[in-house]
Each structure stands twice: as structure tokens, then as C-alpha cells.
C-alpha positions, 0 to 999 in steps of 0.5 A: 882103632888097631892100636886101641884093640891091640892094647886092650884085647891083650888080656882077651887073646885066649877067648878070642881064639876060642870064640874065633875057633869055634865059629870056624867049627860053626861055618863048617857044619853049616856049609856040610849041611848043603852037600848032605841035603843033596846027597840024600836026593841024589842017592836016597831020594834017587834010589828010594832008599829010606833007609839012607835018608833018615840017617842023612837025616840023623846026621844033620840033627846031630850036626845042627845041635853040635853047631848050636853048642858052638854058638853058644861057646862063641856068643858067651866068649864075644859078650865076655871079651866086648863087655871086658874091653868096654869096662877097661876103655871106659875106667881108661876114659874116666881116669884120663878125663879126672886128670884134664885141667879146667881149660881142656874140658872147656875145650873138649867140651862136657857133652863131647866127653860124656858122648865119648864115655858112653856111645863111643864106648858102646860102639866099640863093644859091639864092633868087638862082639860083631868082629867075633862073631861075624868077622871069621864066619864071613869070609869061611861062609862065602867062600866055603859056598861058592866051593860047595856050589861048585862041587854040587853044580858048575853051572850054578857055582859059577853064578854065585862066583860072578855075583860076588864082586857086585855082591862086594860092590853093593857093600861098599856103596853102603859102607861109604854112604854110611860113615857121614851119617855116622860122623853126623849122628856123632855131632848131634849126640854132643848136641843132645848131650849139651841140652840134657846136661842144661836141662838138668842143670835148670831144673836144679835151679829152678827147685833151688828158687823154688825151695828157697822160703822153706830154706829161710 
């Protein structure tokens, strides 16, 4: 998977560093907004003033929509850089299987192929879109909150950093329960592929036989 990224997102680098960079923007706003919504109760609230509230107030609003704008320059770079590598990996996987022999498609088999063309294809776009999308924010938004924590209550930070390995534990779980689903789903797709494919093939066929007085 490293080598199959490296080769095909090296005409992406720029818009994947800008998808990367904006979203660390992102992250960053996102973790002022619990540090700003504490100092406005405890100096605003605190001190009845309303004055400092309602530019706390302000400041967020302009936060949220800078953030939002952010978003969207992320999003559009990710569905710019997934779809582009989908379109190359798949004219790669087309040329490739135009060149096998008879004997190598019989062995790989039609259905196994077409499954390679198109779900595998697609996985690798949304893994491309996901890793820009959530892969730089993760990290940033968990340790960026257990710091914030910190900052705000000791006591309370101090939960969410003894949470975390259970938190990493819980993925992992899930993780390793999920790959043999994933290697099964794979074989079962071959398996709808090869009865798609019969049955489309029968039904040429049975037309076939079907037309064949109109033909004479």
C-alpha cells in the first residue's frame, strides 16, 4: 500500500499538503473554542460582564465560519486527490489486464479482476479521502484536547490522559476483528461477480435461442 501511494500521489503532493495544512488550521480553532467558551464563564459570566461575552461571542462565530471555509478547502482537495489517483489506478489496472494472456485471466479468474477494477479501486479512493481528512486531524484533535483539558482543569485532564490507552485499546479490538470480515467480503464479492457475469451471460443465451426463428 506504501509503495501504490507513493507512486500514484506523486502528482498530488501540492494538494495534499494543502488539504493537510488546512485541516491542522481546522484543528486548531476547533480546540480554541473550548478555552474561549471557559473564558467567557469564567470572566464574563464570573463578573456579569456582558460586554465580554458577546465579543467571546463574536470571536467564535468568526471562528466557526473561518473554520468552515477551511472545511471546504480540505474536502474539495481530498475529492480532487482520491478521485484523481482512483482515475490513474484504475487506467493502470485496465492497461495491465489488456496486456495478460488467456492462461493469466483464467488464472486470476474475471470476476476476481473486475472486483479489483472496481471495489478495490473504490477502496483506495476513500482510504485516500479518509487519510486527508481525518489522518492529520486525529492526532491534533487528541492530543490538542488532552492539553486543552489540562490547561482548563488538572483533575479533569488527567481523566481524558488515562482514558486514552483504553480508548487506543478499544480500537485496536475493532481493527483486528474487522480485517477477516474484510478478507471475507473480498471473496464473496468475487463470488457475486462470478454469478453477475453467468447470469448476464445466460441471458444473452437464452435471447439468443429465443430470436432464433425471427433469424431464419
Amino acid at each position: 500500500m506504501r509503495e501504490l501511494l507513493s507512486k500514484y500521489l506523486r502528482g498530488y503532493r501540492r494538494r495534499v499538503t494543502v488539504g493537510m495544512a488546512v485541516k491542522v488550521v481546522e484543528v486548531v480553532f476547533d480546540l480554541m473554542t473550548p478555552m474561549i467558551v471557559a473564558r467567557m464563564i469564567d470572566v464574563g459570566v464570573a463578573h456579569h460582564d456582558a460586554r465580554y461575552v458577546l465579543r467571546m461571542g463574536a470571536l467564535l462565530v468568526c471562528l466557526s465560519c473561518v473554520g468552515y471555509c477551511f472545511t471546504l478547502v480540505c474536502q474539495r482537495m481530498a475529492a480532487l486527490v482520491s478521485q484523481g489517483v482512483g482515475t490513474d489506478l484504475r487506467d493502470a489496472l485496465f492497461r495491465k489486464t489488456m496486456e495478460l494472456s488467456a492462461e493469466d485471466v483464467d488464472r486470476f479468474g474475471t470476476p476476481s479482476l473486475t472486483t479489483r477494477i472496481t471495489n478495490d479501486v473504490n477502496q483506495v479512493q476513500v482510504a485516500i479521502a479518509l487519510g486527508i481528512r481525518q489522518l492529520i486531524r486525529w492526532p491534533f484533535l487528541a492530543v490538542g484536547s488532552m492539553v486543552a483539558a489540562l490547561l482548563i482543569d488538572v483533575r479533569l485532564g488527567l481523566i481524558f490522559l488515562l482514558c486514552t490507552p483504553l480508548i487506543a485499546l478499544v480500537f485496536w479490538f475493532v481493527m483486528s476483528r474487522a480485517v477477516p470480515f474484510f478478507q471475507q467480503m473480498q471473496t464473496r464479492l468475487d463470488r457475486v461477480s462470478l454469478i453477475t457475469r453467468e447470469s448476464l451471460s445466460g441471458v444473452r443465451v437464452i435471447r439468443a435461442f429465443r430470436r432464433e426463428k425471427d433469424e431464419f
